[in-house]
N, C-alpha and C positions, 0 to 999 in steps of 0.2 A: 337468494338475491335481495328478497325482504330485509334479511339479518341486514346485509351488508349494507345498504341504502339507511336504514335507521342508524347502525353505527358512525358511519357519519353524519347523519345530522346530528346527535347528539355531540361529536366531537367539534362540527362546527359551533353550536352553540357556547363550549366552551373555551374556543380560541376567541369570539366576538366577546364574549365577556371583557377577556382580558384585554384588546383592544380598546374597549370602551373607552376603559380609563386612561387612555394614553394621548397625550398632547403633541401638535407640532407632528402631524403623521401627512406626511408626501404620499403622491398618489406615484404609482411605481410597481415594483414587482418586487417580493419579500420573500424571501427560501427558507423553510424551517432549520433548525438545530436541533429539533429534538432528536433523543436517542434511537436508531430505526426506521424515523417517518422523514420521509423528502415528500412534503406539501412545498405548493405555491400559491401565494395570494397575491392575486393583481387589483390592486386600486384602479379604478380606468376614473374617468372622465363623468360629468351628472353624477358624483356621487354614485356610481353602482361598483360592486366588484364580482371578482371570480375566486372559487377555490378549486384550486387542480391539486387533487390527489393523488391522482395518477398521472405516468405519461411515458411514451415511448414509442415504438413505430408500431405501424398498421399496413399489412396489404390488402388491395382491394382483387379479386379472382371473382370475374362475374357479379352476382349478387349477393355476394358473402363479402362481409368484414373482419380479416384474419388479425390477431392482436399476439406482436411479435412475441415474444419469451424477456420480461424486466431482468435481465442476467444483475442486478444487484440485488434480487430479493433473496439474499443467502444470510446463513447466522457464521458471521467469522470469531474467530479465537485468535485473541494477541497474547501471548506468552513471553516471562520473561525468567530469567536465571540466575540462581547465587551456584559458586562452584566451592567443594571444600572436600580434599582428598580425604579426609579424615569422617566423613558422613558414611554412615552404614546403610542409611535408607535414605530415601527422599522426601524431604516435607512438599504436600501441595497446598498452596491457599489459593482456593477458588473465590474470585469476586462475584459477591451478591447473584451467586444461581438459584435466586427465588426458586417458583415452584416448578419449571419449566422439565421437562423429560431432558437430561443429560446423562449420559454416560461416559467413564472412564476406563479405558484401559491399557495395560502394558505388555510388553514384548521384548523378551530374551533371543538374541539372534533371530533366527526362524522358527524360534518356536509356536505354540500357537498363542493368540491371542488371550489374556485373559480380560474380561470383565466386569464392571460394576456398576450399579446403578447408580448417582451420583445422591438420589431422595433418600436410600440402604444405608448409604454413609452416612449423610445428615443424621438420618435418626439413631443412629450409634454412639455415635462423638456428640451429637448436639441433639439427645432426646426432645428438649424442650422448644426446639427451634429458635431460641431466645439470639443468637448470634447471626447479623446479616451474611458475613462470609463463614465458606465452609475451609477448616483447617484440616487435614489429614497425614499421617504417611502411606508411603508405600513403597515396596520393595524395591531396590536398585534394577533397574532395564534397559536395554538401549532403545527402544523405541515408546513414545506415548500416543495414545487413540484419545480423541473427541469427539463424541459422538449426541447430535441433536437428533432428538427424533420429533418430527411435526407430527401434530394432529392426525394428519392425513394417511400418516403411513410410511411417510418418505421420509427417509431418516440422512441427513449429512453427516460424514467420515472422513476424521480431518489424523493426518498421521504425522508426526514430528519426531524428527531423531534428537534426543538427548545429547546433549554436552556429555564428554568426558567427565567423570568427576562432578557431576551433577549434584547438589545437597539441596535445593530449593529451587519449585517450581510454581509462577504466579500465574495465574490464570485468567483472563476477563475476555468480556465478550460482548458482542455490540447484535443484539438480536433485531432482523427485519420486521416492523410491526405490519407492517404496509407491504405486503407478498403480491406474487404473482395472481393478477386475476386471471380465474379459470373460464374467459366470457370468448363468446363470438358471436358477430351479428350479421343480420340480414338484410337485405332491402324489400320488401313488397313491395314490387313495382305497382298491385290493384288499387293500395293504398297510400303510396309512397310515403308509406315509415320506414323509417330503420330501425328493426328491434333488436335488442341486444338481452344475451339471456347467459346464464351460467351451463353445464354441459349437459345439464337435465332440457334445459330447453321452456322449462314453466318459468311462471312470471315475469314474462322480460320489462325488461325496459323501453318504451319506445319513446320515438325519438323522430319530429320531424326538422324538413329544412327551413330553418326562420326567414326566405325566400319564400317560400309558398304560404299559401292560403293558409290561416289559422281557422283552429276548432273554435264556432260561434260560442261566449262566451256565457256560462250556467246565469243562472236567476242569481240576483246577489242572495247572498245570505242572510238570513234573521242575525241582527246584533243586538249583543248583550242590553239590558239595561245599566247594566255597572259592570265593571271589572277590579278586579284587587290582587293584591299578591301579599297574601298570608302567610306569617314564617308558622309553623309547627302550630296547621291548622287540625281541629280538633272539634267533637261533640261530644254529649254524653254517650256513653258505651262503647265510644273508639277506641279498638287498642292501638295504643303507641308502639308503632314499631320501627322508629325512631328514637336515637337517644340523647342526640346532641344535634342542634344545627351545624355544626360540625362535621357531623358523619366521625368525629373522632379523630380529625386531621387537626383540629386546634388552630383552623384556619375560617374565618367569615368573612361573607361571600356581601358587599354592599351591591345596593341599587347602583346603577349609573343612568342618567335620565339626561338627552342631549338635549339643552335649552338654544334659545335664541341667541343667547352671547358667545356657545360655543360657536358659532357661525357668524360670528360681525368679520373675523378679520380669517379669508380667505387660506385656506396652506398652500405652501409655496408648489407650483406647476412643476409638475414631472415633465421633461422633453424625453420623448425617446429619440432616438441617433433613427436620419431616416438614412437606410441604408439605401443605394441604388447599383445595380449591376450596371457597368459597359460592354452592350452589345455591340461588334465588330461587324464591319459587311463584306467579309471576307476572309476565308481560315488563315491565311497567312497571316493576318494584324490580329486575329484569335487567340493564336499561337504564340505570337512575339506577346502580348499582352500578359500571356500568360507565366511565359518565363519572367515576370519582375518578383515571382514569389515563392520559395524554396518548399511551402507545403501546399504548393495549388493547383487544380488538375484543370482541364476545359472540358467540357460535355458539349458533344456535337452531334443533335438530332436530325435523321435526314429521314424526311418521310414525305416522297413524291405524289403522290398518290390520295393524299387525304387533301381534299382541299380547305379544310378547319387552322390544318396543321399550324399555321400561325397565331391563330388565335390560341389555341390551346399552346405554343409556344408563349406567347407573352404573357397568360396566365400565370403559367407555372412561374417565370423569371419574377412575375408581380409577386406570388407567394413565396417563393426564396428571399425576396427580398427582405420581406415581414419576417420571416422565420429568422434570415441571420441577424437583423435587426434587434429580436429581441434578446442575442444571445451578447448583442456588441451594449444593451440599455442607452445610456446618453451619450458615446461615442464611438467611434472610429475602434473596432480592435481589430488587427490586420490577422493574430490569429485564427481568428473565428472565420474570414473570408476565404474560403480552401477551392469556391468553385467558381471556373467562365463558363458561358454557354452560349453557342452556336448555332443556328440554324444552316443545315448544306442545303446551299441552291443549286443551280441548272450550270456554273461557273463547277463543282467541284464534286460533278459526275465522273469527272478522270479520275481522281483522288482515290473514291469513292472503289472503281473497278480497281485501281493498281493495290489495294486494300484487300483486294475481295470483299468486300460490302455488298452483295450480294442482295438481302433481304432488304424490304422497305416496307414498315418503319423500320428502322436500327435505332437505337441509344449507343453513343461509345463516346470513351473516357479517355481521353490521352494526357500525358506528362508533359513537361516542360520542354521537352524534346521532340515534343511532338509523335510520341511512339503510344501506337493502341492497345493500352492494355487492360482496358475492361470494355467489354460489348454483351447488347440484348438485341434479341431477334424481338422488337416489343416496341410499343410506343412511349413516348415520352411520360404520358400520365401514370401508365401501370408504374415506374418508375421512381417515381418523384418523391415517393419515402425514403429513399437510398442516401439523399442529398442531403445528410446532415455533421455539423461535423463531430458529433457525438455517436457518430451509426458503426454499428462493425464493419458496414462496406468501405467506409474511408479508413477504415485502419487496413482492407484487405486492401486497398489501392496503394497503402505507402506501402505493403509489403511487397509487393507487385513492382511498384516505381522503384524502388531500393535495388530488391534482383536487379532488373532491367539496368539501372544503370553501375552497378557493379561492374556486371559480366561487361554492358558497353567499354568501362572505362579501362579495364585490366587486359582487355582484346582489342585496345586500341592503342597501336604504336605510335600516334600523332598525340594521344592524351597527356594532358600537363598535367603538371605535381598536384594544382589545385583539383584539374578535374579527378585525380584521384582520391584527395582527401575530403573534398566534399559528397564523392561517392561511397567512401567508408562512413564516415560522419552520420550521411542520410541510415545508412543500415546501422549502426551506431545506435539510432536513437529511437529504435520501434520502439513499441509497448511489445512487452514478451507476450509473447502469445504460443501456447505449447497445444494447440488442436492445427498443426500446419497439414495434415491432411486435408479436411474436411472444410479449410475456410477456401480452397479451390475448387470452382465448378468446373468440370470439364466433359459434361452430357453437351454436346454441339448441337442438339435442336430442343436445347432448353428456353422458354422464354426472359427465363433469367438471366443472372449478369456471367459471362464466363470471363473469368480473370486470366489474363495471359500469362504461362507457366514459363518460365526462365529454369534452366538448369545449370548451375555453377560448377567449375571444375575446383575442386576446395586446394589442390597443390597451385595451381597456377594465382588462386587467390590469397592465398600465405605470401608467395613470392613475392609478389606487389607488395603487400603491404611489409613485407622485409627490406624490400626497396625502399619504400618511403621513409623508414623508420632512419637506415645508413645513412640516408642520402640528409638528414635534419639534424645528424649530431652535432656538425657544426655550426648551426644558427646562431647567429647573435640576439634575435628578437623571436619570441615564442611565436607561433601558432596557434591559437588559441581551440577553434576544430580537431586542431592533430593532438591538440594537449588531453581535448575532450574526449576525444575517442580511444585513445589511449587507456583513459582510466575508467573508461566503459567497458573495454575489451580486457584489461588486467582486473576488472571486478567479474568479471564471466557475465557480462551484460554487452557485450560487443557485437560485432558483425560473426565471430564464431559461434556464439550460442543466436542471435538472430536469426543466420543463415543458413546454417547448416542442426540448428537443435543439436549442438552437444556443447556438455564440459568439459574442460582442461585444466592441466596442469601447467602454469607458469613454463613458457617455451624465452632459449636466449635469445629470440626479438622482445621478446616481450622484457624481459631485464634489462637488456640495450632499451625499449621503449621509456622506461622506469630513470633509468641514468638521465633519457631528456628532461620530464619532467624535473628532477632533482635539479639540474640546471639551471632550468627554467624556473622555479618554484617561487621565489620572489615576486618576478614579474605577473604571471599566472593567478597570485593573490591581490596583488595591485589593478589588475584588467578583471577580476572574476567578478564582481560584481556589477561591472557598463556590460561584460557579456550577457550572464546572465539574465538582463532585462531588456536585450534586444528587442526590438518591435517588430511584431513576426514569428519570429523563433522561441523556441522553446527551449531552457537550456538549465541545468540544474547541478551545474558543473561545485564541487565542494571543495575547502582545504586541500592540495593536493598532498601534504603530508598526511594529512589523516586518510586520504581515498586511497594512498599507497598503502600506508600501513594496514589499515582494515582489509586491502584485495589480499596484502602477501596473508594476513591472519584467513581469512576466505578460504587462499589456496590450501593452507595445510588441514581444513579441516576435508578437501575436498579427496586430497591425497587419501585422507581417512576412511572416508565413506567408499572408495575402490575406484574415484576417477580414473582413465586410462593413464598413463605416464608416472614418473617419478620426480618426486620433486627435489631441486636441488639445493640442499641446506647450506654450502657452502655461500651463492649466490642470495638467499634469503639472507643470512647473517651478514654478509657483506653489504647487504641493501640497508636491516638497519643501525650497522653500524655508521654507514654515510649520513644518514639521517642524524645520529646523535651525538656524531662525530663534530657535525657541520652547525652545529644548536640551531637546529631548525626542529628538532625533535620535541616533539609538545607530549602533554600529559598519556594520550590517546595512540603514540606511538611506542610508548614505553610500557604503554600496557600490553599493547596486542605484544611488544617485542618477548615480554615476562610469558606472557601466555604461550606465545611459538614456541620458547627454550622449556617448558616445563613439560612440553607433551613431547620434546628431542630428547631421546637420550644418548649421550656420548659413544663412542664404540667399545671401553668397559663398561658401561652400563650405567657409570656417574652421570649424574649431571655437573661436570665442575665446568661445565661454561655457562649455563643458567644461573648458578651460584657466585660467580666470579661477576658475569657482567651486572647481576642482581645489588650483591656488595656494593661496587662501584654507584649504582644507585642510590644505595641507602644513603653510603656514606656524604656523596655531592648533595643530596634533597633533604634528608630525613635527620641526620643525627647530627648533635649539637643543640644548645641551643632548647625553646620549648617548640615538642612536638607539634602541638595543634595550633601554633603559629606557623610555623613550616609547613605545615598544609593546608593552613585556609591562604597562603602567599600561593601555591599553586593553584588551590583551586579556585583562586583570581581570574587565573589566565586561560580558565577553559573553553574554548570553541563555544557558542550556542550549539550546534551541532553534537556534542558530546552527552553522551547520554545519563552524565553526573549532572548536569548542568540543568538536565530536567529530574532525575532523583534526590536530589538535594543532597546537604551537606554530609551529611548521616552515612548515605549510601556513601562518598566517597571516602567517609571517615573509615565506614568500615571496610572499605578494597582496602585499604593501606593495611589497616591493622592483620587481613586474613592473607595478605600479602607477605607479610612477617613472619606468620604463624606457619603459613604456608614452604617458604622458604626452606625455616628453619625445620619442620618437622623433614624432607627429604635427609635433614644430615643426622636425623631420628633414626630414619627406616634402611639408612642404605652405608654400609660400614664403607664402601668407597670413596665416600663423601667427608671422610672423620676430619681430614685436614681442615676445613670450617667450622670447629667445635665452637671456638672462640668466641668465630664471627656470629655463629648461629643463637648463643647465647643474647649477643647482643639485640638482635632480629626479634628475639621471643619474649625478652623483656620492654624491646618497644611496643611488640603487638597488645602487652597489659597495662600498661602507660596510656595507651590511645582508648584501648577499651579493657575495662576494668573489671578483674573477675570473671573473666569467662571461663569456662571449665577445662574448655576444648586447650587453649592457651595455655590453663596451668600445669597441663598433661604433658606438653609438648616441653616448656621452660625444665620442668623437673626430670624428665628423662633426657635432658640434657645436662643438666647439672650432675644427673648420677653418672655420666660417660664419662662427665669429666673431672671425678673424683668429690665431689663435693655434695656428698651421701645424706650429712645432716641436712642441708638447705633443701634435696632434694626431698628426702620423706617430708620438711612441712611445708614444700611447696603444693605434693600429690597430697597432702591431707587437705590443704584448700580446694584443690578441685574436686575430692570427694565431696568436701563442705559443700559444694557452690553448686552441686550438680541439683537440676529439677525437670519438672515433670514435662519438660518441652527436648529434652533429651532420649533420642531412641535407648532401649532398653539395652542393646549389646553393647553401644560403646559404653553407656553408663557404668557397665558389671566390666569391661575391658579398665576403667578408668580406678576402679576399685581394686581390681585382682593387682593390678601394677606397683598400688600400694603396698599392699600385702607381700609381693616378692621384695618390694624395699625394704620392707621392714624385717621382713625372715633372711633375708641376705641372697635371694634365688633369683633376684634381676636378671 
């Protein structure tokens, strides 16, 4: 606990440095950016501040202080992908895995695991350590491992299924600095401290309440006669064991000393938003109060028996108030406001028995509806950590409300169109959360919160929403909810995988779904941005050409990995032929459409529709004219959303080019295909146009030139790509790239 107390002082030390020198600083509340730490620093009032380095919930059980589990202190890995049938292995480039314990490994079907240590490789390929990122191969697999191992012993194991076709794999990763504290505390009631210690129990921390009486204060201290601060102070005989003020960072550190003038002219006052709850004096104006807001629940404490209970109610509302307040800083945010709360009086003892509310004290949580779907046999205080709207118990409430009004809405024959789309909508838009066991209590004399268990009949819930979908084909004016939910549920992010935890495969409501959208799709771009920043709502609705095209690219990968059902090609090709039939097909549609048709093959086993509709491509976008104008006029028009638009020109230069090379090597490998010798030529000579000299490219150009009689051009095309080949080329295709020659030249092609 020592370490860890010192580590932050000295961290604080060096974020106040760099503050020092900073002008024009509001008093407020500041969130860090650095990479791994979530610090907070509060400026307050008098000049004092706070640093919260930690933070998260706490139960209080007796006289023990429980400190909930920080579920963000994890080390995640973002990965990204180049694909190129032509790759014999897979290059990896790992970003800057310093010194840290990582491991890598792969997997063949169900084979077993193999792995590596990530420092083993380092020192192979990059003895000297001289390179920040680690570059490697490794053998073709369908699955890749990640694996951190902590300090501690606990190691995270992170598993990814490889692309098809896979040739490059990028690696980086955002490590937690600032982990789980392994602490719990105490109260000593003989002294009333609260100590707080790590799991050994030595040296705690203690802690009193700045309400009570403080410890009389020590004898001042003897002060200095002088003070100084000496850079690379020294006597005779001292060895320096320092070598640069620097430390070698090439960076120096000035004084900063706050005078009188930094303080003449005041920095401008931080207001915080004072938030205030409306408390109702009766559940029925509780309730109505509470339906004005689609993510907000009411808490209604009924504890007869204590005669505090009010005061200890108005506490708690005074501390929600401050809590949500600081989450709303200088204003009003309506999302952050998620809860009412009630006190049951002597008026709603009926209530209470037609309920079975039984115990007293109770906590319980009802919907908009007014329907109980979380209760504690417990009082209001043990409680009051629950109440945030960053806690997992409010996301187990919207899972809970979402059930609930589902099954209300689908088993209710008086229900309107909207109450059904606003009850898909709601399931719609959980946070995934895939532990649906475990986030339901259901011990009944737990003091805890038991969530009310809803069971759905999953056919009768299809059928509604197959009705909805019929029943909107003819709209003249979008829906905006129905548009949304839609492309939540054709992304496998819908009320199917919400409510039931499973994947699918693209079903004909779901294509009927997709035709509205298409419809609608003008309109839906024109409204998506006043939706999306509704006050309240949360909503993150994208492009709907690209949210189609990306779900149907989704679906067939999903097909792949053994989702149940079959997916239907005909209806995928139909979908993006509408799209770019209609020129509403953007860059990002034509991609995924290239990528859907290369992984289809024909029923001879050609690809001549990937080929054919690919052509048609070239020839409208690409040919004529100079190339890298023709594709910096597209890559104009890209979505922000597109993920060129954040890899820059480069990466989109080269999809086109490996797009080409791509293409044309299928009418390489596959004598079905020979009717596009032509066109394939043309394809392979754009691909070295755009990028120039690539090996892979000149292999591909010349074994076409030799299919199609034209033997000399081809041997000194294959003699440039021998030329051109280097040491970033795996060794098999390099010796494939050579031999190939060699039969050109002996006549045994």
């Amino acid at each position: 606990m020592r370490n860890f107390i010192w580590s932050i002082l000295l961290f604080t030390s060096a974020i106040f440095t760099c503050f020092s020198q900073t002008k024009d600083i509001e008093k407020g509340t500041y969130l860090s950016t650095n990479k791994g730490q979530k610090i907070k620093l509060n400026l307050l009032d008098d000049n004092k501040y706070e640093l919260v380095f930690y933070s998260g919930d706490y139960i209080v059980k007796g006289d023990s202080l429980l400190f909930a589990k920080n579920t963000e202190a994890q080390t995640s890995f973002d990965l990204s992908f180049k694909v190129d049938k032509k790759a014999k292995n897979i290059k990896v480039k790992f970003l800057d895995p310093s010194y840290y314990s990582f491991y890598i490994g792969t997997q063949k079907g169900k084979e077993e695991v193999k792995y590596q240590r990530l420092s083993d490789i380092k020192s192979k390929v990059d003895p000297d350590w001289a390179k920040t990122d680690l570059e490697f191969e490794i053998e073709k697999a369908d699955f890749l491992y990640l694996v951190y191992e902590e300090y501690g012993g606990k190691s995270s194991i992170n598993k990814y299924a490889l692309p098809k076709d896979v040739s490059e794999v990028t690696i980086n990763y955002e490590l937690a600095v600032l982990g789980d504290l392994q602490i719990a505390g105490f109260f000593d009631r003989s002294t009333n401290e609260l100590k707080i210690s790590e799991k050994s129990g030595l040296n705690p921390l203690v802690f009193i309440n700045e309400k009570d009486p403080q410890p009389a204060k020590k004898t001042a201290k003897v002060l200095p006669l002088e003070s100084l601060s000496v850079a690379n102070w020294t006597y005779p005989g001292k060895e320096n064991t320092l070598l640069s003020d620097d430390f070698g960072t090439g960076l120096v550190a000035t004084d900063s000393v706050a005078t009188a003038a930094d303080y003449a002219v005041p920095p401008p006052a931080y207001t915080r938003y004072d938030f205030k709850l409306k408390i109702e004096n009766s559940l029925k104006k509780a309730i109505d109060a509470t339906k004005g807001s689609s993510n907000k629940f009411l808490v209604v404490y009924a504890d007869s028996n204590t005669k505090s209970a009010k005061e200890s109610f108005d506490a708690i509302v005074k501390e929600q108030e401050t809590q949500t307040g600081y989450n709303m800083y200088d204003k009003y945010v309506a999302l952050y406001d998620v809860y009412n709360f009630y006190l049951a009086g002597a008026d709603d003892k009926k209530w209470l028995k037609t309920n079975k509310i039984a115990n007293d004290p109770s906590v319980l949580v009802l919907n908009r509806e007014g329907n109980i779907i979380a209760s504690a046999k417990s009082d209001l205080t043990a409680q009051q950590y629950q109440f945030g709207y960053y806690s997992e118990f409010y996301r187990q409430l919207l899972r809970a409300d979402a059930l609930i009004s589902i099954n209300n809405a689908v088993k209710n024959k008086k229900a309107t169109d909207a109450d059904l789309i606003k009850a898909f909508n709601k399931a719609a838009l959980l946070e995934t959360s895939y532990d649906y066991d475990t986030a339901i209590t259901v011990d009944p004399n737990s003091t805890e919160f038991v969530i009310t268990k809803t069971t759905l009949d999953k056919k009768e819930v299809n059928e509604a929403w197959k009705k909805i979908i019929e029943s909107h084909q003819k709209d003249k004016a979008v829906n905006m909810y129905l548009a949304e939910t839609i492309v939540k549920e054709i992304k496998n992010q819908g009320f199917t995988k919400q409510l039931f935890n499973e994947d699918k495969i693209l079903s004909d409501t779901d294509f009927l779904a997709i035709d509205y959208l298409l419809k609608h799709s003008e309109d839906i771009e024109s409204n998506r941005e006043a939706f999306n920043s509704k006050e309240g709502e949360l909503h993150t609705l994208g492009n709907v050409v690209s949210e189609i095209s990306n779900a149907l690219q989704q679906n067939v990968y999903a097909s792949q990995d053994g989702v149940t059902g079959e997916i239907n090609k005909e209806k995928v090709n139909s979908i993006y032929k509408k799209i770019i039939e209609s020129g509403k097909g953007n860059f990002e549609a034509y991609k995924n459409y290239f990528d859907y048709l290369s992984m289809v093959e024909d029923k001879d086993t050609s690809n001549t529709t990937y080929l054919r509709e690919f052509n048609t491509y070239f020839d409208t976008n690409l040919a004529g004219g100079s190339p890298i104008e023709k594709l910096d006029a597209i890559y104009s028009t890209l979505d922000s959303s597109s993920n060129y638009s954040y890899d820059g020109w480069n990466a989109f230069k080269d999809y086109h080019s490996n797009l080409c090379n791509n293409a044309a090597w299928t009418v390489v490998t596959k004598a079905q295909n020979s009717s596009f010798l032509k066109d394939a030529i043309k394809w392979s000579e754009y691909s070295l146009v755009v990028t120039k000299n690539n090996p892979y490219y000149l292999d591909t150009l010349a074994q076409l030139y030799y299919k199609d009689g034209q033997k000399e051009k081809a041997i000194a095309t294959q003699t440039l790509a021998v030329k051109y080949l280097d040491a970033n080329m795996d060794g098999v295709t390099a010796t494939d790239i050579k031999e190939t020659l060699a039969e050109m030249q002996n006549g045994t092609y």
